[in-house]
MARGU-12907 format. One record per residue: residue in one letter; y, z, x of N, C-alpha, C in turn. Coordinates in steps of 0.2 Angstrom, whole numbers, plus 5000, padded with zeros to 4 digits. Example, Ala and Ser with C-alpha at 12.3 -4.5 7.8 and 13.67 -1.06 7.14 Angstrom:
a497250395066497850395062498450395066;s498950355064499550365068500050395064;
***
This chain:
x509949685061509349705060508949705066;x508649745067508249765074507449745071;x507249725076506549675077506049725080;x505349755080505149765085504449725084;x504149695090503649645088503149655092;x502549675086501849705090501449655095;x501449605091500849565095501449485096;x501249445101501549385100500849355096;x501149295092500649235087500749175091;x499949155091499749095093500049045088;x500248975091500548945088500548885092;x500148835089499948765092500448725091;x500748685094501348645093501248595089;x500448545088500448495083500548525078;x500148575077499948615071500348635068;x500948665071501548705069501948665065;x501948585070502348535069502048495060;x501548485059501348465054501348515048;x501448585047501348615042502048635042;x502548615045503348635043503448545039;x503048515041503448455038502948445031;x502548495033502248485026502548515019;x502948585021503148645019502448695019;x502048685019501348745018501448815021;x501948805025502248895028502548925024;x502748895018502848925015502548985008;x502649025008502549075002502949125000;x502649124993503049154986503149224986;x503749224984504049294984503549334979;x503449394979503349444973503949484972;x504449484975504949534974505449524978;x506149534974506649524980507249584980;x507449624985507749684984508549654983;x508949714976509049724976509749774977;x509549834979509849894982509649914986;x510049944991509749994997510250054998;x509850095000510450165003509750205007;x510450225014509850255017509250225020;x508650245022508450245030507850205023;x507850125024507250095020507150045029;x506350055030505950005033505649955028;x505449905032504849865030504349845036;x503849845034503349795038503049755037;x502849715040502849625040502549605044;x501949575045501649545048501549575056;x501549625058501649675064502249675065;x502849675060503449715064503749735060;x504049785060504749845059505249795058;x505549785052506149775048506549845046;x507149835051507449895048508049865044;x508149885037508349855032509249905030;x509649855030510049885028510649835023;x511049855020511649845015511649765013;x511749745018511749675023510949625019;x510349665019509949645018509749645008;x510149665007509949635000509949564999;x509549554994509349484992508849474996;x508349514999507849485003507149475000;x506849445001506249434996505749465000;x505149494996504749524999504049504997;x503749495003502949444999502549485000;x501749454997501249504997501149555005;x500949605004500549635008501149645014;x501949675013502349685014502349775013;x502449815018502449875015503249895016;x503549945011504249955010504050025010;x504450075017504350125018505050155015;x505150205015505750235012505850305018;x506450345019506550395023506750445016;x507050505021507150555016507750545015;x508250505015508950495011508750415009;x507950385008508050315006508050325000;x508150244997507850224990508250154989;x507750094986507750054987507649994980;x507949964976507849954971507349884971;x506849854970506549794970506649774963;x506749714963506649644956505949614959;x505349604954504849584955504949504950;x504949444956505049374955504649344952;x504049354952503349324953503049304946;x503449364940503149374932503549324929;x503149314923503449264919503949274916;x504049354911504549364910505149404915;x505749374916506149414922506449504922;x506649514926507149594922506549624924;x505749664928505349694928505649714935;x505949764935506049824943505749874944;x505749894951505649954954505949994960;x506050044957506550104961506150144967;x506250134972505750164977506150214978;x505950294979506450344978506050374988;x506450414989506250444996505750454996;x505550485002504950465007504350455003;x504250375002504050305000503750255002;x502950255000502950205006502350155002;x502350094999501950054993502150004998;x501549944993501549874995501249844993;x501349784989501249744984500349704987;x499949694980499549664981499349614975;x499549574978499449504971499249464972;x498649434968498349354968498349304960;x498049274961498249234955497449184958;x497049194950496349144950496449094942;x496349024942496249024935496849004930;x497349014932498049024927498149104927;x497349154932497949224928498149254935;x498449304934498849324941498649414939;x498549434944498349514945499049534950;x499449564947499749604952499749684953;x499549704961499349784961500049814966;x500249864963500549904968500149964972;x500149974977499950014981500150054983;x500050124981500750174984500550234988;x500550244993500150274998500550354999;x501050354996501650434996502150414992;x502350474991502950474986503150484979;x503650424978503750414968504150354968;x503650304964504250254960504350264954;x504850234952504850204944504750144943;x504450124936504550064935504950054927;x505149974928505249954920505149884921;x504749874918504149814918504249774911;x504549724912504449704906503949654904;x503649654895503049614893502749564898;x502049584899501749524903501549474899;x501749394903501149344898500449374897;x500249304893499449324890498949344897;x499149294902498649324907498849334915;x499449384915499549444919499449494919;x499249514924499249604925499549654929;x499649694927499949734933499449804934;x499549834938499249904939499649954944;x499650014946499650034951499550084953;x498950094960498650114962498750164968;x498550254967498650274970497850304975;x497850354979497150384982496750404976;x496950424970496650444965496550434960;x497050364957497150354949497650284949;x497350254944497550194945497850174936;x498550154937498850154931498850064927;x498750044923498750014919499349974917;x499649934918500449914913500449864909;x500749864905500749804899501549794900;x502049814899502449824898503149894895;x503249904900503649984899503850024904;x504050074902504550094908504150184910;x504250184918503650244919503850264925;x503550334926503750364934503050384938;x502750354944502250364945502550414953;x502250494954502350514958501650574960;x501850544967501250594970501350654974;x501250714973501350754975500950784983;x501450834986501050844994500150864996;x499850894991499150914989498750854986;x499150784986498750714982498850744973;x498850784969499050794962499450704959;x499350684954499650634952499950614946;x500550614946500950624937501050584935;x501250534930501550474926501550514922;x502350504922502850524915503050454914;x503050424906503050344903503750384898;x504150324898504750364894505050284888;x504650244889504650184885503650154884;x503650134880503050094882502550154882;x501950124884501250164885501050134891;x500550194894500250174903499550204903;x499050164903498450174903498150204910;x498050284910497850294918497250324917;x496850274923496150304924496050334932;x495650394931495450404939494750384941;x494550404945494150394950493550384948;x493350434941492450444939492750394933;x493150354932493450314927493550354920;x493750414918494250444913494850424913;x495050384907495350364905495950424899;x496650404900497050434896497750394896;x498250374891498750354888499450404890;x499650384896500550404897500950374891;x501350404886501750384884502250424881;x502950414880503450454878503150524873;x503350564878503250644874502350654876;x501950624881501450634883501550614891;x501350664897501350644903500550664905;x500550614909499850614913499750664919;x499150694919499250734926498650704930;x498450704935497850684940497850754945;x497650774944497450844952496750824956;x496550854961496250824966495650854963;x494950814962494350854960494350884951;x494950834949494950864940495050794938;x494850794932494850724929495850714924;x495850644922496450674921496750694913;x497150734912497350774908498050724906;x497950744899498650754897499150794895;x499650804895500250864896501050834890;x500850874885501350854879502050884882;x502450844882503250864883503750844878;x504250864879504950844873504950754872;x505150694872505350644873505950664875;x506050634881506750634884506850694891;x506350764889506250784894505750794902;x505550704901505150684905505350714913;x506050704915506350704921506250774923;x506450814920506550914919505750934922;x505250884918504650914917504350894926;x504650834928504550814935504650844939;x505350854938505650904946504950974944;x504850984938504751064937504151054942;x503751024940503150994941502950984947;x503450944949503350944958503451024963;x503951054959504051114962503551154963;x502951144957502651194955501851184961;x501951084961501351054965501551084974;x502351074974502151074983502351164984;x502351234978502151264982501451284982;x501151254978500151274979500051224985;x500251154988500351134994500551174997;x500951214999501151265005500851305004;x500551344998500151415001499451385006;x499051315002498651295007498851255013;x499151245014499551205022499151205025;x498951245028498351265036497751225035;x497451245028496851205026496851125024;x497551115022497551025023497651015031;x497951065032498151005043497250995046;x497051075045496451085046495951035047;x496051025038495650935037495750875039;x496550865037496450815038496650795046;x496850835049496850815056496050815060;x495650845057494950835059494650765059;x495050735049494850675047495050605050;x495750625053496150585056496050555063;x495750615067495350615074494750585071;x494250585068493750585065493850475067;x494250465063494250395061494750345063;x495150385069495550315072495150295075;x494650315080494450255084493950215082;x493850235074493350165070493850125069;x494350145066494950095065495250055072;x495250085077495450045085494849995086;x494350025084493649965084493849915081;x494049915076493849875070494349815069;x494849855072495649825075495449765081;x495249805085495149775093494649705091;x494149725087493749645084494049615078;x494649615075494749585071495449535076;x495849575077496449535084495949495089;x495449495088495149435094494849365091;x494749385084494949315078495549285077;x496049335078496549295077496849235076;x496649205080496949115080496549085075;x495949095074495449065070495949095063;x496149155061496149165054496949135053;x497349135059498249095058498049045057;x497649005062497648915062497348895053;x496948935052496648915046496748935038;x496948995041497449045033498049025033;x498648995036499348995033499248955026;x499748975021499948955015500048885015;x499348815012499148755010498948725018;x498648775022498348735030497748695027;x497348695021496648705020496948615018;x497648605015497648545016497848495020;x497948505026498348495034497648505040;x497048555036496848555043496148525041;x495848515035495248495033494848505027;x494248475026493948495019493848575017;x493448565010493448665008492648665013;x492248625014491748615019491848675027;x492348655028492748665035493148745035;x493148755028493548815026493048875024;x492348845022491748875019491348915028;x491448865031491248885039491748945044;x492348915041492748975044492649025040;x492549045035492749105031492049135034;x491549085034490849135037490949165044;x491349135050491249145056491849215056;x492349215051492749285051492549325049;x492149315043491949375036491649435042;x491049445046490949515048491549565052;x492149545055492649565060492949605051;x493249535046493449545042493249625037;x492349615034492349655030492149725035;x492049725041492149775045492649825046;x493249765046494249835043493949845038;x493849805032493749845024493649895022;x492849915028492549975026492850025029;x493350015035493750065038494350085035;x494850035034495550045034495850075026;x495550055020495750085015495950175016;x495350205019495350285020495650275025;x495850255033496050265036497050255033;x497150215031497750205028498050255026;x497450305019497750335014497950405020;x497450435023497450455029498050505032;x498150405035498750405039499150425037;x499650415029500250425027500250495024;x499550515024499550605021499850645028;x499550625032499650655038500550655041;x500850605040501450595041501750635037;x501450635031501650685025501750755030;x501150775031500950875035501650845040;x501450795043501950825051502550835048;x502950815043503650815038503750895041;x503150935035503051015033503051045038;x502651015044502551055051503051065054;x503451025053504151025056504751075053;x504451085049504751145045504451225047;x503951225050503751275049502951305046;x502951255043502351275036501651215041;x501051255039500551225041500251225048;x500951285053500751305059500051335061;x499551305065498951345065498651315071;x497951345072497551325080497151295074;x496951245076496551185073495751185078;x495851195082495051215087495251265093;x494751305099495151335103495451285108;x495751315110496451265112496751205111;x496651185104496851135102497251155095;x497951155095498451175090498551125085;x499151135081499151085076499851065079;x500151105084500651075087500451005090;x499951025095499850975099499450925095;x499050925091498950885085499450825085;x500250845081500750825077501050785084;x501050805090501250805093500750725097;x500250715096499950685098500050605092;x500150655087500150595081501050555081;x501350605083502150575083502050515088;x501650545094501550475098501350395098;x500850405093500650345092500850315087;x501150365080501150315075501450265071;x502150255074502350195077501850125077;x501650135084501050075085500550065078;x500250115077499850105072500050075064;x500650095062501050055058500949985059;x501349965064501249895067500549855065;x500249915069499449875070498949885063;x499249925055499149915050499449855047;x500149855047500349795044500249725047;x499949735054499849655055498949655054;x498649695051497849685047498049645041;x498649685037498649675031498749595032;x499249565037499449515039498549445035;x498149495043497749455045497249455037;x497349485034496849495027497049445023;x497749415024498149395018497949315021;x497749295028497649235030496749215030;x496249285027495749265027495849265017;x496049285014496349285009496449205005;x496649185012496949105009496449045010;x496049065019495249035019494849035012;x494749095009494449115004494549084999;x495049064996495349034991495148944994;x495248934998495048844999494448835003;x494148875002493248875003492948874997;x493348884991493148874983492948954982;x493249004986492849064982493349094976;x493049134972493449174967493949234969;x494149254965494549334967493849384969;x494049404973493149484974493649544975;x494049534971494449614970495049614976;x495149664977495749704982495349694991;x495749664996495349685001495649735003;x496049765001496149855002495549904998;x495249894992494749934989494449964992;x494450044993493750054999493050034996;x492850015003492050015002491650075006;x491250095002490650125007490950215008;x490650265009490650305010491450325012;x491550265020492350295022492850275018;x492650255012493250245008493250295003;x492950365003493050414999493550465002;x493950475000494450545000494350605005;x494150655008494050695010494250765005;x493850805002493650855000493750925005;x494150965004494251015007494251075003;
***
C-alpha cells in the first residue's frame, strides 16, 4: 500500500506517551470493507490510501472518504449499528464518506456522497438510530431496506428502493416515499417526483435513466464547464484562506481533540476555552468547504468528459477549458489531501465539543450561509 503524506503531525512525546497507555487513540470503526476490485482510494487524515485485495478487512472510521475509479467497486459492512448485516456497494467513479455521531444513547449516522451510485441494504434500525444519506440536492431517509442512490452528470438524483421504503426530501424540504414499484426522481431546480415502475424492474429503469440524464449532460456540457470552472476559480482561494488559518491551529485541535484526551489532558472548563479559541478558524471552513467540496468532485466529474471530447470550449478570451482542466489536473491531488485532512481536523474539534458539554449542532459538513448553495446555471 503506498502512503502519500500531506502534512507531518505534531506530536508531543509526554502526550503521546500517556494517551497510548490510556488507549484514548483509539476510535470506533463505522464500517469495515469487505470487497475490492479495481482502482478504490481512500482518504484519511491527509493521506492517500491506495487500497487493494490485500486490504480487505480494514475498518473505516468517521470522516474517511472512499473514492472509487472507473473499474472500482468496493463493498463496505457498516459495524457501528446494532443490528449487523447493514452493507454498502460503492459502484465506479464514487466518492462518499461517512458522518456519524452519537448524543444521549442516539447515534445519527449520514452518508455523504459527493458522485456517483451506491447501494444499500440496511438492515432494521434500534429505536434510537438513524440513518440518512445525503447528496448536493436530496437527502434520503432510512429505516431499514434495501435501495440504490445514484447521481447523475447534470446533479439529477434517483433512488430506486427494491425492499423497504426510503423517505427523500430535497432542498425546499418536499418530501416523497421510494418504494418497490415507485422510484424517486430529484432534477436540478424541480422538486421531487415520483416515477411508477414494474417491481423488479428497478435496475432496467436505472441504466434507462441514466442514459437518458448524461445525454441532456452532454448536449449542455459547454454550459456546465462554463460554470462551473467560473465557480471553482471563484472559490479556491476562500478555501486556501480558510485552510491556511485553520492548519495554523493545528496542534491546539490534535493535542486536545484526540478520541478520550478531554480525560488525559483536563477538565470540560479547559475544553470550553479551547473550543472557543478554535471556533472562528473552525466555523470559517464551514462556511467554505461544503460548496467548495461539492464543487470540486463535479468538476472532476467535467474533466472525465473533457477528456473525451465533450465540454470543449473557450471559457474567457484566452482562457480555454483546456487550460482550465489542465490547471485543475494539476493541483487536485493536493487539494484532496488538504480536504481530508480538514475533515480530519473537524472530527478533532468535534471531540473538543463533545467534552466541553456541548450537544450535537448537526453536520459540520451542512452548508452555511449563501456559499453553501449550489450554483444555478
Amino acid at each position: 500500500m503506498k502512503k502519500m503524506l500531506l502534512v507531518p503531525k505534531l506530536v508531543m512525546v509526554l502526550l503521546f506517551s500517556l494517551l497510548i497507555l490510556t488507549g484514548v487513540f483509539a476510535q470506533e470503526a463505522v464500517g469495515r470493507i469487505v470487497y475490492i476490485e479495481g482502482i478504490v482510494d481512500l482518504h484519511r487524515e491527509g493521506e492517500l490510501l491506495e487500497l487493494f485485495d490485500s486490504d480487505v478487512g480494514m475498518d473505516i472510521y468517521n470522516f474517511d472518504l472512499v473514492e472509487t475509479g472507473g473499474d472500482g467497486l468496493v463493498e463496505i459492512e457498516m459495524v457501528n449499528l446494532t443490528n449487523q448485516g447493514s452493507m454498502i456497494r460503492v459502484r465506479e467513479n464514487t466518492a462518499f464518506y461517512f458522518d456519524s455521531s452519537s448524543l444521549g444513547g442516539a447515534s445519527q449516522n449520514n452518508l455523504t456522497m459527493l458522485s456517483g451510485s451506491v447501494q444499500l441494504k440496511i438492515q432494521k434500525l434500534a429505536g434510537k438510530e438513524n440513518m440518512a444519506v445525503s447528496t448536493e440536492s436530496a437527502v434520503m431517509g432510512v429505516r431499514g431496506t434495501e435501495f440504490t442512490v445514484t447521481e447523475a452528470p447534470e446533479a439529477s438524483v434517483l433512488v430506486a428502493c427494491t425492499a423497504g421504503a426510503v423517505e427523500c426530501a430535497d432542498d425546499e424540504n418536499n418530501k416523497l416515499t421510494a418504494s418497490a414499484g415507485r422510484i424517486v426522481e430529484k432534477r436540478p431546480d424541480e422538486p421531487v417526483k415520483g416515477i411508477a415502475v414494474d417491481p423488479g424492474d428497478e435496475e432496467l429503469y436505472l441504466q434507462f435513466w441514466w442514459n437518458q440524464r448524461e445525454e441532456v449532460f452532454k448536449a449542455g456540457a459547454v454550459t456546465f464547464v462554463k460554470g462551473y470552472s467560473h465557480r471553482y476559480n471563484q472559490m479556491l482561494p476562500l478555501f486556501e484562506e480558510a485552510y491556511r488559518n485553520l492548519y495554523a491551529i493545528r496542534d491546539v485541535l490534535e493535542t486536545h481533540g484526540n478520541e478520550g484526551a478531554s480525560e488525559a489532558l483536563g477538565a470540560t472548563g479547559t475544553m470550553v476555552q479551547v473550543k472557543s479559541e478554535v471556533s472562528d478558524e473552525i466555523f470559517a471552513m464551514r462556511s467554505v468547504f461544503p460548496a467548495f467540496e461539492e464543487i470540486f468532485y463535479t468538476v472532476q466529474l467535467l474533466e472525465r468528459y473533457h477528456c473525451q471530447g465533450i465540454g470543449v470550449t473557450e471559457i474567457e478570451r484566452k482562457y480555454s477549458s483546456s487550460d482550465f482542466f489542465q490547471e485543475f489536473a494539476a493541483e487536485k491531488e493536493t487539494l484532496k489531501q488538504k480536504m481530508s485532512y480538514v475533515r480530519y481536523l473537524f472530527r478533532m474539534y468535534t471531540n473538543i465539543s463533545k467534552a466541553a458539554g456541548g450537544g450535537y449542532e448537526g453536520s459540520l459538513f451542512d452548508s452555511v450561509g449563501p456559499l453553501g448553495t449550489p450554483p444555478s446555471f
